[in-house]
N, C-alpha and C positions, 0 to 999 in steps of 0.2 A: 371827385374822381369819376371819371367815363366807364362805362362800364361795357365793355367791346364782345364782340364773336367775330370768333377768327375764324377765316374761308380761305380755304387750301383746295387743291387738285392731282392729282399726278394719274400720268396714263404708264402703263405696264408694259405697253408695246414696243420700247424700248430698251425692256430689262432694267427699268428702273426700280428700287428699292422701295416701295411705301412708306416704309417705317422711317428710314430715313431721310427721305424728300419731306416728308409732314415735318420731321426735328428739325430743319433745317428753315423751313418755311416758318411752321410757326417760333423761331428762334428768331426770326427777322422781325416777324410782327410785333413777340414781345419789346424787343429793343426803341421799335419805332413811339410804343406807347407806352417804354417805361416812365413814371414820374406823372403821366397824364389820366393816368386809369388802370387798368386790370382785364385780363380775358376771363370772362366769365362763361361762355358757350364757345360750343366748335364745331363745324360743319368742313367736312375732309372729306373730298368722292376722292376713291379709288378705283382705277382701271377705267377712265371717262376720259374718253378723248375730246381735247380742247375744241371740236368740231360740234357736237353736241350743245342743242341749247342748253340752259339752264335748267326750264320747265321742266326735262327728261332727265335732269340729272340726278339720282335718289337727293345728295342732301343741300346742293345747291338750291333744288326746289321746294325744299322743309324751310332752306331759309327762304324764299320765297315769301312762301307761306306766315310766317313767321314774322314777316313785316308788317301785316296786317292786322296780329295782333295788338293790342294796345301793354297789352302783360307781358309781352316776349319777354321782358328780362334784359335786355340790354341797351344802349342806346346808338351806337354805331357800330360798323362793320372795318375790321381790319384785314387784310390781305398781305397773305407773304411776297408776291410775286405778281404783278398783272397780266402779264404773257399767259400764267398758267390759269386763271379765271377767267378772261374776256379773251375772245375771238372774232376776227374778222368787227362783225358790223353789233355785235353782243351792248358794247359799251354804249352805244345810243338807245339801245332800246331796255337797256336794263336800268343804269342810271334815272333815268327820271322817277321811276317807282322808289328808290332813295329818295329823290326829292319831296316825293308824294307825300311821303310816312315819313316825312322830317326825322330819317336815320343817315348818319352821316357816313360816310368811305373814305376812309385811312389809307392809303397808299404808300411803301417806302421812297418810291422816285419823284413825288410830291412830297414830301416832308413833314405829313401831317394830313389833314381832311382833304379830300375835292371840294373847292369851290364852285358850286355849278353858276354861277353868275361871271366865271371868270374865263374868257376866253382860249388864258395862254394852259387852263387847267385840262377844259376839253380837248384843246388838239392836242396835247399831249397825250391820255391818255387813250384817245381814237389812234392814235400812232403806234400805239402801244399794241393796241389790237391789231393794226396790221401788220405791224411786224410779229405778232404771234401767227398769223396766216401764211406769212412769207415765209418763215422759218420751218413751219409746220410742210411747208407745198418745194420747198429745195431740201428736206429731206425725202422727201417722196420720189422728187427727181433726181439724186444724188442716188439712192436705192436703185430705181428704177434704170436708170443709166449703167448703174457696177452689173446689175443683172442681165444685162442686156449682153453687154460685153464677154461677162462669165458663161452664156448661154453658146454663142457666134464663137468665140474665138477658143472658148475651153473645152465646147460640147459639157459644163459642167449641169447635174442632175439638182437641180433646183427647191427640191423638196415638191411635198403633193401625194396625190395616191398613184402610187406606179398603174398603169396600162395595163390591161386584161392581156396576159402574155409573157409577163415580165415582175419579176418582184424585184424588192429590195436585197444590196450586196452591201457589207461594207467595203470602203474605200480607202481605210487608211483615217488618219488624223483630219480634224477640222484645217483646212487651210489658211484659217485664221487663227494667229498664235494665240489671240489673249482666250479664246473658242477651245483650243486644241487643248490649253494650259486647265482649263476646267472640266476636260475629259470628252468634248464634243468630238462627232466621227462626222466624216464624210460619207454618203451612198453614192452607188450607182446602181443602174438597173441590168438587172440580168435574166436568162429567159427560165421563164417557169415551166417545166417539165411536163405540168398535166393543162394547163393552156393554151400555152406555144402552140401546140399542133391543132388546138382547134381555131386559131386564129388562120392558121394554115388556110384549112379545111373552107374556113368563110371566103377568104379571097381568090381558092379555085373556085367555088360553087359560083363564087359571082362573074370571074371570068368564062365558066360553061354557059352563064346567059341568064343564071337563077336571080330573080328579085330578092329584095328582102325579106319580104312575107314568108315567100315559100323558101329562102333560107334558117327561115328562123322557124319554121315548122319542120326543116328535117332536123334542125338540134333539139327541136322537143321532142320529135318521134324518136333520137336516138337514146332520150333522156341527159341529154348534157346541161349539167347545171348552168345558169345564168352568167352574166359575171358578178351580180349582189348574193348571189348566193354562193358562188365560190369563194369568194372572201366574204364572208359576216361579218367581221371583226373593225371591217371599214364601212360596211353599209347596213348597216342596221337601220337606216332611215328608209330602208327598200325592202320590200315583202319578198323579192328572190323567186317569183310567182315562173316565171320562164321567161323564154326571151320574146321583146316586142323589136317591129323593125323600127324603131329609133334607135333600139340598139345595137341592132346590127350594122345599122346607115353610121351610128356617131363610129364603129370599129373601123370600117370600110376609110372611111373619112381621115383615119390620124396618121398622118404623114408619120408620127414618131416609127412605126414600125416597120420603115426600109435603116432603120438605128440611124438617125439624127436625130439630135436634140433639137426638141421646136419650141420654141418658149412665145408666150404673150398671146396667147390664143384668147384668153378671157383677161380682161382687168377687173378693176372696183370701180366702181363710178357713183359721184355724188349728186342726189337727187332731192330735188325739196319735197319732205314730207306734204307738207297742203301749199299749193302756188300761192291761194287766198291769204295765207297766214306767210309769212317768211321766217317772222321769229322761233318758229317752232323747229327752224333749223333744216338741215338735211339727213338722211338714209342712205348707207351703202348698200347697192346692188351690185350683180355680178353682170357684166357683157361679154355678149364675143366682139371679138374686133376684128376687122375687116381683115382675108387672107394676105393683105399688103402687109399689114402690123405688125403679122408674124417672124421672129429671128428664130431661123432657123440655123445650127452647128456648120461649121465650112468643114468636116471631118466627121467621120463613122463617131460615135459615142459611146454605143453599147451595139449589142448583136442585132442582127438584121434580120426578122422572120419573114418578111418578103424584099425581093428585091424591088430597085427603084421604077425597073420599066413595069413589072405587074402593078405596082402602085398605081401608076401613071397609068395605065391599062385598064385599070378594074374604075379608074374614074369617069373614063371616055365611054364603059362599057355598058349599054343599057340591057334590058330584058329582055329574053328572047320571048317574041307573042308566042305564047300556046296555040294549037289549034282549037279552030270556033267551035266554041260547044255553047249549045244551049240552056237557059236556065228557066224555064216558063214563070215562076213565081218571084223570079228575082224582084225586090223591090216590094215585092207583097206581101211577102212573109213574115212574120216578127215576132223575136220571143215572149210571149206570156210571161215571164220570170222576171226577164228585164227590161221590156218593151224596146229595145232595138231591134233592128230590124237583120235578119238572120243572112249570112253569105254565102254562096253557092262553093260548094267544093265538090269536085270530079272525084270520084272514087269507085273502084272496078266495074267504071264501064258507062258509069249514070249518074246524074244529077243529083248533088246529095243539097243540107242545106245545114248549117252549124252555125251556134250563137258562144263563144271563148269569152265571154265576158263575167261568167257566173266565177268571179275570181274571190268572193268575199269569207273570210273566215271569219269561225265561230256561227256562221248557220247550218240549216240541211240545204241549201242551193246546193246543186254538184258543180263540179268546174265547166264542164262547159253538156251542149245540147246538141245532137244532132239526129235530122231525121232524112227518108231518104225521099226522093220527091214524090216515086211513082206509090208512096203512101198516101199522098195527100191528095195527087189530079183525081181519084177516083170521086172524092165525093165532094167536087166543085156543084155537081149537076144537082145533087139531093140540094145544096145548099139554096143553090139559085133557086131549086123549085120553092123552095119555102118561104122565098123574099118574095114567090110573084103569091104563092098564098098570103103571104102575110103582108097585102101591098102597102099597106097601109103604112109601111116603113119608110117605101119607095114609089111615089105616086107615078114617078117617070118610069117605071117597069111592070107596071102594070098590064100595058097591050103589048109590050115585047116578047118576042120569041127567044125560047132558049136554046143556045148552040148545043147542037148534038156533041160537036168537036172538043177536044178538051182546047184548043189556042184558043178556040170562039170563047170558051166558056172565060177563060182568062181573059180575052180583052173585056168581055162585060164588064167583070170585076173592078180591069182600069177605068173603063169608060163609068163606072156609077161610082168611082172613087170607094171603092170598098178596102180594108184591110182583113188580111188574115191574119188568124195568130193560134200558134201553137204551145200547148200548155204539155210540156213533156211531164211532169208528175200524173196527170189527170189524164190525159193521153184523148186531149179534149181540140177540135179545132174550131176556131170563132171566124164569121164573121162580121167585124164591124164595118158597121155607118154613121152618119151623121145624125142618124135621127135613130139608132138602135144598132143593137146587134142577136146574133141568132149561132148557136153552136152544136155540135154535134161531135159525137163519140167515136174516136178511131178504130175499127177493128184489128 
């Protein structure tokens, strides 16, 4: 008598039952090897998409493993179904490791063992494999089609996290009966009462002329929560720290809020884990797809928090330039704390200079640093005198003169490649070189 381990699969993403997908699988296998042997082991992945190699698969890849041994315990391998074990190109590259470890494969549509010396045995079950691929890629497109459709002609709400603006409404019954019969609801989105207006809010400021930056700095000065921190409950993967301009640029951006439905914005896409290996299979990632992609609703869907010409408006609409101000240290200055380099920000009247990056919790960093400039021009001159003292740092400033000027004193600084850097706890300023640096005390 043969002593078998049965290999089963089932993927979830179809609302399929595990429990009884495996009864049923291994119900097949036993039949196939009544009279011939016994199941002694069992290797069942659940929730493993037939896309996945093996290797990744937890018990796919125990039996793997488990070929190698010479003690496994059994002497061939039965399978309830081949569609649900091998995929696409799986079968050529798993099959000869069978061979290897002289364990044999039971199949029900071969009637017993693969013969791997037999031709009509391979192409059948390479067939087998792609029609698991085939099946697997026309329901994707069969999905992907109904949804397309549902999106265009229904305006229907697709599932996802609703829009900084808009929550979730119910809608009534699943529109699918056998869905609706098990209690499933439909949504749609409706506007959210303490968001809505600041979505508002974004799309005039940008139509006044305002960038992102400096719109996303008048919602922190206001103290207006994020949108990861307006909802937690959906972004908990996000610190809710305030708002940055990719987020204001992704807000500005989503066509959904003149209320059409816009669907296909991002797909999945299958990527090979390593090009050098193929066996190892592919990786879903997330794309955007090209604004051609996009299905957008032929009818309003939900409420509309701007209209479609400021949409259309606020996209054409660029920054309006500030007036020229100067920054003398731009470029020079860098935080001690987190060594980037600090950004100039205007503030009643004069040249300030701020480092927003000191965002990390659980230390004493503060959130951010800022100093004002005309602290710092003063003691360029002390510094430089102590580099021509101390020439030895800088052989080429040696015989040079120091600018009285404070802009002189700063191009020196460019022209000997110095950096400054400001230590806001310590209330310390550095000059670094290449060959040293030299600092002094803020009064």
């Amino acid at each position: 008598m043969v002593r078998f381990a049965f290999l089963g699969r089932v993927s979830t993403e179809d609302l399929q039952d595990p429990v009884e997908s495996r009864r049923w699988q291994l119900s097949r296998a036993e039949r196939l090897v009544a009279g011939r042997g016994r199941i002694v082991a069992e290797f069942f992945d659940a929730g493993q998409s037939r896309a996945v190699a093996w290797q990744r698969r937890p018990e796919s890849g125990r039996l793997l493993e488990a070929l190698e041994d010479p003690d496994r315990g059994f002497d061939a391998v039965v399978v309830g179904e081949p569609q649900r074990v091998f995929y696409d190109n799986q079968f050529g590259l798993i099959f000869p490791l069978f061979v290897h470890f002289r364990v044999g494969l039971w199949v029900p549509e071969i009637g017993g063992a693969i013969d791997p010396d037999s031709e009509a045995h391979c192409l059948i079950m390479s067939v087998y494999a792609g029609m698991s691929k085939a099946e697997r890629r026309r329901i994707q497109v069969r999905v992907r089609a109904a949804m397309s459709a549902q999106a265009e002609f229904e305006g229907r709400f697709l599932g996802g996290r609703p829009p900084y603006g808009y929550r979730l409404a119910d809608a009534g019954p699943h529109p699918n009966p056998a869905m609706a019969a098990l209690g499933a609801r439909s949504h749609r989105l409706e506007l959210d009462p303490r968001a809505a207006p600041i979505v508002e809010q974004i799309f005039a400021l940008r139509l006044a002329g305002y960038g992102a930056r400096r719109i996303a700095g008048v919602l922190d000065a206001d103290r207006i929560p994020c949108p990861s921190a307006h909802d937690r409950a959906r972004n908990r993967h996000r610190d809710g720290a305030g708002w940055t301009v990719g987020t204001v640029l992704a807000l500005l951006r989503n066509p959904r809020y003149t209320g059409f439905e816009v669907w296909n914005k991002q797909s999945k896409t299958e990527v090979l884990i390593d090009p050098h290996n193929v066996g190892l299979g592919t990786r879903t990632v997330m794309r955007w797809n090209p604004h051609e992609a996009w299905v957008s609703s032929q009818r309003r869907a939900h409420p509309a928090i701007v209209s479609v010409d400021d949409f259309e408006h606020a996209q054409r609409t660029r920054a309006l330039r500030q007036a020229r101000r100067t920054y003398l240290l731009r470029g020079l200055l860098c935080c001690a704390l987190c060594g980037r380099r600090m950004e100039g920000a205007w503030n009643n009247g004069r040249a300030n200079y701020r480092c927003h990056h000191l965002r990390a919790t659980g230390t004493d960093l503060p959130r951010s640093v800022f100093v004002r400039e005309d602290k710092i021009v003063p003691h360029l001159a002390a510094l430089l005198i102590r580099f021509k003292i101390e020439s030895t740092l800088h052989r080429s400033f040696e015989d040079a003169d120091i600018p009285s000027d404070v802009p002189g004193q700063v191009a020196t600084c460019r022209e000997l490649g110095l950096t400054l850097r400001y230590d806001h706890r310590a209330q310390m300023l550095t000059v670094h070189g290449d060959q040293g640096e030299i600092a002094i005390r803020l009064l």
